[in-house]
C-alpha positions as CSV (number, residue, x, y, z in Angstrom):
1,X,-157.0,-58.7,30.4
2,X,-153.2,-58.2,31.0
3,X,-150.4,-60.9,31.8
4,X,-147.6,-59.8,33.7
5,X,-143.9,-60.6,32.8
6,X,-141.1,-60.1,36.1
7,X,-137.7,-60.7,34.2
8,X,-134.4,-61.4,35.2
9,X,-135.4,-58.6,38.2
10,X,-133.0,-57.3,40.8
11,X,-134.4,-54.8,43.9
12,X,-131.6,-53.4,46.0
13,X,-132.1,-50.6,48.9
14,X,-128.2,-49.0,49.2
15,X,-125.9,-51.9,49.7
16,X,-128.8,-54.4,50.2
17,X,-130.3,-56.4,47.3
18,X,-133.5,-57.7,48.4
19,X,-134.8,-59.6,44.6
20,X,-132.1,-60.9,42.3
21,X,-132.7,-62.2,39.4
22,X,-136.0,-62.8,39.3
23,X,-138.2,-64.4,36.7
24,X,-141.6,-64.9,36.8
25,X,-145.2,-64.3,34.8
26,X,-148.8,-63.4,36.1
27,X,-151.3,-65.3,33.5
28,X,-153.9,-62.9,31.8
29,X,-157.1,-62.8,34.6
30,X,-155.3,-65.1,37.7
31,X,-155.7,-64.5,41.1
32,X,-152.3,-64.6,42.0
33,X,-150.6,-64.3,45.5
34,X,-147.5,-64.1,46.6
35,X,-147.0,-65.5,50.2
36,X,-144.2,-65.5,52.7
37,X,-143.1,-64.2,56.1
38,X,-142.5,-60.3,56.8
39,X,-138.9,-59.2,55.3
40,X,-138.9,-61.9,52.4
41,X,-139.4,-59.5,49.8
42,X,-143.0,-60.2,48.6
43,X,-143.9,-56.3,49.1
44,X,-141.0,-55.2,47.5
45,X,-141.9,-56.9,44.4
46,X,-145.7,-55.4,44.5
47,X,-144.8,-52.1,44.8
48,X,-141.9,-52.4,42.3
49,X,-144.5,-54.2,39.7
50,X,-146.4,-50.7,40.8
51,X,-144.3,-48.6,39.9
52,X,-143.4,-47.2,43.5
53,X,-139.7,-48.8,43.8
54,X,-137.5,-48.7,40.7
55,X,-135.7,-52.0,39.9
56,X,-131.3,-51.8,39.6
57,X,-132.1,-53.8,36.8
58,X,-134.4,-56.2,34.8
59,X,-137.7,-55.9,33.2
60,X,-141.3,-55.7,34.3
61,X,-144.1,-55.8,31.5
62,X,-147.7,-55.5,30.9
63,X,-148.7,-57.5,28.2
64,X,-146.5,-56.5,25.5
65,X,-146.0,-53.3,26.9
66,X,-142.6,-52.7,29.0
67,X,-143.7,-50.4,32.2
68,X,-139.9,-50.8,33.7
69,X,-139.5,-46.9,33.8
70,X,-143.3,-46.4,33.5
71,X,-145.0,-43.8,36.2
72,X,-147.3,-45.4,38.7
73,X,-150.1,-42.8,37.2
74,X,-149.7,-44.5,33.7
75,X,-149.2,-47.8,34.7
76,X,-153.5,-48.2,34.2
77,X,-153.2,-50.0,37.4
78,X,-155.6,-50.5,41.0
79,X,-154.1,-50.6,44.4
80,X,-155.6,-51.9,47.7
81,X,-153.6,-51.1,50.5
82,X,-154.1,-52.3,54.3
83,X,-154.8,-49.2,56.0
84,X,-157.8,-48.1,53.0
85,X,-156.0,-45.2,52.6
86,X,-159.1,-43.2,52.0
87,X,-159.5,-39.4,52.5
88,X,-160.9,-38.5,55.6
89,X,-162.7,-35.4,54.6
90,X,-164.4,-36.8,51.2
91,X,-167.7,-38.8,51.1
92,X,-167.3,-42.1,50.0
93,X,-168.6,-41.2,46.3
94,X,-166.4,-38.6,46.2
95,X,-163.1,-41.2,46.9
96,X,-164.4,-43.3,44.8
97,X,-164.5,-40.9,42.2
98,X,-160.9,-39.5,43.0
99,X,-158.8,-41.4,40.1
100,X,-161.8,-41.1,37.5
101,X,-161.5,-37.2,38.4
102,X,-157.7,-37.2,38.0
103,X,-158.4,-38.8,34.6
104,X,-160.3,-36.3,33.7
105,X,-162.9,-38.6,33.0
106,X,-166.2,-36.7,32.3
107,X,-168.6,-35.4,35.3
108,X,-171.7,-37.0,34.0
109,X,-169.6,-40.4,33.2
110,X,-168.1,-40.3,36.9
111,X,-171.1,-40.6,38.6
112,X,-172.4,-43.8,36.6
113,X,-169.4,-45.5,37.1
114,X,-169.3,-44.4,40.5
115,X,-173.0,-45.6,41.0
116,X,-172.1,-49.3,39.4
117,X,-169.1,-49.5,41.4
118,X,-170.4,-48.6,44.6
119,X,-173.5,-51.0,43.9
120,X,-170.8,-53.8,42.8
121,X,-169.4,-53.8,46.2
122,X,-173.0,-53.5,48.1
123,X,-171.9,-49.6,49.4
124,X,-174.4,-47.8,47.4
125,X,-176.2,-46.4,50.1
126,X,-173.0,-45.4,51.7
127,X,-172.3,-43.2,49.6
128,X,-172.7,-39.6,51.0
129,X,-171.3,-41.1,54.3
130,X,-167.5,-40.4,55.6
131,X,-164.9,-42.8,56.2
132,X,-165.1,-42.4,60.1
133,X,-168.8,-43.3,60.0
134,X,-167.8,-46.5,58.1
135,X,-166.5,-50.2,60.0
136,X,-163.8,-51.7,59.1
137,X,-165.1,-53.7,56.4
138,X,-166.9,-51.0,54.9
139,X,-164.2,-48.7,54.2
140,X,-162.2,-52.0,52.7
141,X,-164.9,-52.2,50.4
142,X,-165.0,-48.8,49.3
143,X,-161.0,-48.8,48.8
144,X,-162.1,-51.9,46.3
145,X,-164.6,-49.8,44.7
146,X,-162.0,-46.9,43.8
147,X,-159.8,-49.9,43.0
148,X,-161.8,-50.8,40.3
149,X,-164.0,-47.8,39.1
150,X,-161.3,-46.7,36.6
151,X,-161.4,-50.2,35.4
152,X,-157.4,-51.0,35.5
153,X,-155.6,-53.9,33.6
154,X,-153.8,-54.7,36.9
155,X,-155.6,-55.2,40.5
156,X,-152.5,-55.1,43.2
157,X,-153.2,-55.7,46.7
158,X,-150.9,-55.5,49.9
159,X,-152.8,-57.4,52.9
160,X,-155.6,-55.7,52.4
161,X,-157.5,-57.5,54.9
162,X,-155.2,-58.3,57.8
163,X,-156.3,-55.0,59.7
164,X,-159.7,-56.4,60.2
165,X,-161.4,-59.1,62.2
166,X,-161.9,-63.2,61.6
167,X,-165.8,-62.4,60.5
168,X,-165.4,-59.6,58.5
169,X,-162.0,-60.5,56.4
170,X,-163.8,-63.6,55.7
171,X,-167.0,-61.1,54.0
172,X,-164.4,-58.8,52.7
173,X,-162.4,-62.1,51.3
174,X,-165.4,-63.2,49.4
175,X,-165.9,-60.1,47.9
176,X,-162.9,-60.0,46.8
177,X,-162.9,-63.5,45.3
178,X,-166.7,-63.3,43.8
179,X,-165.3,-59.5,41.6
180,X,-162.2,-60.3,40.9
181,X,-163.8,-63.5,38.7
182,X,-166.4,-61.4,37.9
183,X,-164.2,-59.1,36.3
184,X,-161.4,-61.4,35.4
185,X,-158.9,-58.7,36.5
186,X,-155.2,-59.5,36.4
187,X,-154.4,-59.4,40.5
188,X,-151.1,-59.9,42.7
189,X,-152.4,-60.1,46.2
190,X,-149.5,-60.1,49.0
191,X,-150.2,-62.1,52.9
192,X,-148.3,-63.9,54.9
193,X,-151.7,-65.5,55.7
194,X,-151.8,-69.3,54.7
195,X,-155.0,-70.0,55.1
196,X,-155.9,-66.4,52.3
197,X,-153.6,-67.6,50.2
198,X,-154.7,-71.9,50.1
199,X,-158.6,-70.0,49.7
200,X,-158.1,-67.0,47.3
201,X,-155.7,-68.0,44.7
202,X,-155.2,-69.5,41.6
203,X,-151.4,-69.9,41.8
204,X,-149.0,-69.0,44.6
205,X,-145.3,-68.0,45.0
206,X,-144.3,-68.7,48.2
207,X,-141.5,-66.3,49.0
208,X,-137.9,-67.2,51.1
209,X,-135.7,-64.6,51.6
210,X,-136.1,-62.5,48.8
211,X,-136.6,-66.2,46.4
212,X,-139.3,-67.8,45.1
213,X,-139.0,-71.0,47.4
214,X,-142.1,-72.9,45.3
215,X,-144.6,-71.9,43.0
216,X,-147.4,-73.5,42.2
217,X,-151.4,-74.1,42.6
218,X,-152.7,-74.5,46.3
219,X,-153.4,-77.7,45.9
220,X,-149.6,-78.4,44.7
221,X,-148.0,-76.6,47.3
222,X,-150.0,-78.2,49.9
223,X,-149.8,-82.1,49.1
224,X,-146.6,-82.3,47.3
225,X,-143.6,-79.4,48.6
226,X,-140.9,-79.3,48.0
227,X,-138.9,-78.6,51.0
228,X,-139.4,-78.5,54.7
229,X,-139.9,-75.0,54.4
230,X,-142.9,-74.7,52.5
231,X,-144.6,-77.5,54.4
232,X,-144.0,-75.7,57.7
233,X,-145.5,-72.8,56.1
234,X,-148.4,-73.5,54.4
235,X,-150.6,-75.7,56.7
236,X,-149.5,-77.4,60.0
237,X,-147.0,-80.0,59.4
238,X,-145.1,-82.7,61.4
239,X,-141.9,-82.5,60.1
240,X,-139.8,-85.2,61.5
241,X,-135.8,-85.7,61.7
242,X,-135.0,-89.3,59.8
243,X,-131.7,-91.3,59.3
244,X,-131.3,-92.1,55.2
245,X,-128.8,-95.4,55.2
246,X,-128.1,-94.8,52.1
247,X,-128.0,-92.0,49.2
248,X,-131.0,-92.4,46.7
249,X,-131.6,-90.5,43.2
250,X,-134.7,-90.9,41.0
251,X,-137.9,-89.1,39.8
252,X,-139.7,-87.7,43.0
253,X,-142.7,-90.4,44.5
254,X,-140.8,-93.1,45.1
255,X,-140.8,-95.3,47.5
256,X,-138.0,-95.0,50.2
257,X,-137.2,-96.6,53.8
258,X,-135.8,-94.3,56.5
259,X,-134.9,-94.9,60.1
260,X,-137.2,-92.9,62.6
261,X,-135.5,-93.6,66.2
262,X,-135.5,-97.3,65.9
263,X,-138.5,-97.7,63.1
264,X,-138.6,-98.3,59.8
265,X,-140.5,-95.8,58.3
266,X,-141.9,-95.6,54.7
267,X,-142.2,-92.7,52.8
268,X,-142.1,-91.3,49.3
269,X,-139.3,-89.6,48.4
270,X,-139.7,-85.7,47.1
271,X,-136.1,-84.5,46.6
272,X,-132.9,-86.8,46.3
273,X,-131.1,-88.2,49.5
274,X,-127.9,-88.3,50.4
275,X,-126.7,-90.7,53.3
276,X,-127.2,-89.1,56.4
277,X,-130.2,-86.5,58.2
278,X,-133.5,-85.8,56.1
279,X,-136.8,-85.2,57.2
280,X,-139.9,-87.1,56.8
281,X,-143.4,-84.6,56.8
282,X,-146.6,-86.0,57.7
283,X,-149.7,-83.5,57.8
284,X,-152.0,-84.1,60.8
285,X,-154.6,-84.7,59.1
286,X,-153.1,-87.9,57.7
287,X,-151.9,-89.5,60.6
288,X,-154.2,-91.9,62.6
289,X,-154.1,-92.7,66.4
290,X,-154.6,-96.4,66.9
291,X,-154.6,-98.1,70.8
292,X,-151.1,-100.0,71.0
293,X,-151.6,-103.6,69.9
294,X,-154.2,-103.1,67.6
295,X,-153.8,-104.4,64.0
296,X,-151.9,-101.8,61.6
297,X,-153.0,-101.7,58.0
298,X,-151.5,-102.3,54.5
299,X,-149.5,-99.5,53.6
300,X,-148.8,-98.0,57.4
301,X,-146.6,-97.5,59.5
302,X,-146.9,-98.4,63.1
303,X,-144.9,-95.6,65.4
304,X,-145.6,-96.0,69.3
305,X,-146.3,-92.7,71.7
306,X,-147.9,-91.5,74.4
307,X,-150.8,-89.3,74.0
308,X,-149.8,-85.9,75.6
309,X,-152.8,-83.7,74.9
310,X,-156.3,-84.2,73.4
311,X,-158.5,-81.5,72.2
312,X,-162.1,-81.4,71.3
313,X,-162.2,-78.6,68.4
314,X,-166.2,-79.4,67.6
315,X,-165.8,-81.1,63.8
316,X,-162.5,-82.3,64.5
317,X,-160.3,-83.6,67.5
318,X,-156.0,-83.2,67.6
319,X,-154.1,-85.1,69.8
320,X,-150.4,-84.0,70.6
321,X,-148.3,-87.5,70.8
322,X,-144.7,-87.9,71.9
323,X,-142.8,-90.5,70.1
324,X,-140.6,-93.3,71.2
325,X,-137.6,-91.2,70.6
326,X,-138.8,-88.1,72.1
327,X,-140.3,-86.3,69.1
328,X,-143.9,-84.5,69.3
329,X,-146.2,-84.7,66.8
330,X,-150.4,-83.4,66.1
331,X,-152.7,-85.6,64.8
332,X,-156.3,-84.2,63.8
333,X,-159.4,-86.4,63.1
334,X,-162.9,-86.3,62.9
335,X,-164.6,-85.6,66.2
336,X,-166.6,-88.7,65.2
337,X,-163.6,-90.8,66.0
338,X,-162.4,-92.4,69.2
339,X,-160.4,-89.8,71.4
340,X,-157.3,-90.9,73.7
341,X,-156.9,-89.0,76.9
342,X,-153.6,-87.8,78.1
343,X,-151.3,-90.5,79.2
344,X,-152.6,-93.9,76.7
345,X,-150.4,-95.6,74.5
346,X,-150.9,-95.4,71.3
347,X,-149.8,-95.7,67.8
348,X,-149.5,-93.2,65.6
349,X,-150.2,-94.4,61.5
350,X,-147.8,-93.1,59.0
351,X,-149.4,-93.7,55.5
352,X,-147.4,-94.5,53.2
353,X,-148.3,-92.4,50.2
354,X,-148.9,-89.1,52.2
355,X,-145.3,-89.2,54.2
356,X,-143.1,-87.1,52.3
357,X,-139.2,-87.7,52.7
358,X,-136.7,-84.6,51.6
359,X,-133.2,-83.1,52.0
360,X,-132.6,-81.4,55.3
C-alpha cells in the first residue's frame, strides 16, 4: 500500500492559479474523495497527482518516493475515467490486457491476470465481447478491471460513475466499494455527488474554489461543519439568517442564544461570533413539526409557521414551513408521523444540540 503526500502545491493554467499552496496526505489503503462543485479545482488536483498537469511548484509523493516530475507511465498508477475510455476495436480481454502488454508483462502471465481480473469484477464471460455490445455498467466495470490488473499502488478516479443511471451507479458504486477494500488500494475518487461521497469514503476534502473548505470523515462533515458552505453542500440544510447581540469566543459546542425574527433561539456555537448577522443550520431531519399550542420539550425551541407544502416520500414525509419572519424551511420525518396539510399552524422544533450557529 502507498500513502500520498500533496505539499505546499501550487496549479496555475497561464495567469490563473487554480491550487496554491496546498498541503495535504492520502493515508496508506483509504478511500479518499475529494468533493466540490465543477470549477473548484478537485480535477486539477487528480490529474496533477497523475502525472497529467505539472505543478508551478510544490511536491507530490508516493510513499517515500517524490513523483513531482515523474511520467504518468511510471507513476505505477490506475485511472478510471467517466467516459470508460476503452478501445472500440479491442475485445474486452484485449483492453484489459492493454497496460500489462505495454509492460511487457509476459503473454502466458497476461492472460491469468486478465482471467482473475475480469472474474473480480463479474465480466468474465464478457470477455471476447466489444465495448459497443456492452451497457453502460459493464464497460465501467471493465475500465475497473484494466484499472487494477497491473495491480497499481495508486487507484485515481474522475466521476467515474456520473455517466450512468440511479440503478446501475448504485451496482457499479458497490463494486467499487466491496474491491477497493478488498484490495486495500490507495484511491482518490473525484464527484461533486454528495450522496457518493457521505457512502464511499473514508475521509473527504470538500473543495471551495481551488481550497480545501473542510476535511474530514463523512460523519464529521455532516453533523459538525464548519461553515455554511459545507452544510449547504453536503446534505440538505436549513440555513437560517440570525441576529448575535453580542460577540462570543470559546471552544466550539457551546451553548449560545440568537435572535431569529423575534425568537430566542438556542443553538451551539461552531465558529466564534462577532455582534451582528450569523447563521443558525438545522438539518431537516432534526426539526419536528408540532400543532401550535401544543407543549414544546426540554431542550427545544418553539418557532411558529405555516405549513406551505407536504409530501408523502413513502419511508419519510417533508413539509416545507414558512416562518414568522418570512423564512422557508424543510422538515423530514418518518412517514409514521402525523402529516400537516398546506395551510395549518404549526411549530417547527429547533433542538438544541443539533442547531449549529456560525460566522456569516
Amino acid at each position: 500500500m502507498t500513502s500520498i503526500h500533496v505539499d505546499d502545491l501550487t496549479i496555475t493554467y497561464g495567469d490563473n492559479t487554480v491550487i496554491s499552496g496546498m498541503n495535504l496526505t492520502v493515508e496508506d489503503g483509504e478511500f479518499f474523495t475529494l468533493l466540490g462543485p465543477s470549477g473548484c479545482g478537485k480535477t486539477t488536483l487528480l490529474r496533477t497527482i497523475a502525472g497529467f498537469i505539472t505543478p508551478a511548484s510544490g511536491r507530490i509523493a508516493f510513499g517515500d518516493r517524490d513523483v513531482t516530475n515523474v511520467p504518468t507511465y511510471r507513476r505505477n498508477i490506475g485511472m478510471m475515467f467517466q467516459d470508460y475510455a476503452l478501445f472500440p476495436d479491442k475485445t474486452v480481454a484485449a483492453n484489459v490486457a492493454y497496460g500489462l502488454k505495454a509492460r511487457k508483462t509476459p503473454r502466458a502471465e497476461i492472460a491469468v491476470r486478465v482471467s482473475e481480473a475480469l472474474e473480480r469484477v463479474g465480466m468474465e464471460a464478457f470477455a471476447d465481447r466489444h465495448p459497443g455490445a456492452l451497457s453502460g455498467g459493464q464497460r465501467q466495470r471493465v475500465a475497473l478491471a484494466r484499472a487494477l490488473v497491473i495491480r497499481p499502488s495508486v487507484l485515481l478516479m474522475d466521476e467515474p460513475l456520473s455517466a450512468l443511471d440511479t440503478k446501475l451507479r448504485l451496482q457499479v458504486r458497490e463494486s467499487i466499494m466491496d474491491l477497493q477494500r478488498e484490495l486495500g488500494i490507495t484511491t482518490v475518487f473525484v464527484t461533486h455527488d454528495q450522496e457518493e461521497a457521505l457512502a464511499m469514503s473514508d475521509r473527504i476534502a470538500l473543495f471551495r474554489s481551488g481550497d480545501i473548505e473542510q476535511l474530514g470523515s463523512p460523519s464529521e462533515i455532516y453533523r459538525v461543519p464548519v461553515s455554511s458552505y459545507a452544510a449547504d453542500f453536503i446534505g440538505a440544510a436549513n440555513v437560517l439568517p440570525v441576529t448575535v447581540s453580542q460577540a462570543s469566543a470559546g471552544d466550539p459546542g457551546e451553548a449560545v442564544t440568537v435572535s431569529l425574527g423575534e425568537v430566542a433561539l438556542r443553538g451551539v456555537r461552531r465558529t466564534e461570533l462577532a455582534a451582528g448577522e450569523a447563521y443558525a443550520i438545522a438539518r431537516p431531519e432534526h426539526l419536528r413539526l408540532l400543532a401550535a399550542g401544543e407543549p414544546v420539550g426540554e431542550g427545544m425551541t418553539a418557532v411558529a409557521g405555516e405549513v406551505v407544502r407536504q409530501q408523502y416520500l413513502g419511508q419519510r414525509q417533508q413539509h416545507r414551513v414558512r416562518l414568522a419572519n418570512g423564512a422557508e424551511i424543510e422538515t423530514s420525518e418518518a412517514a409514521s408521523g402525523r402529516g400537516f396539510a398546506a395551510g395549518e399552524r404549526v411549530a417547527v422544533l429547533f433542538p438544541e444540540r443539533e442547531t449549529l450557529v456560525m460566522a456569516s
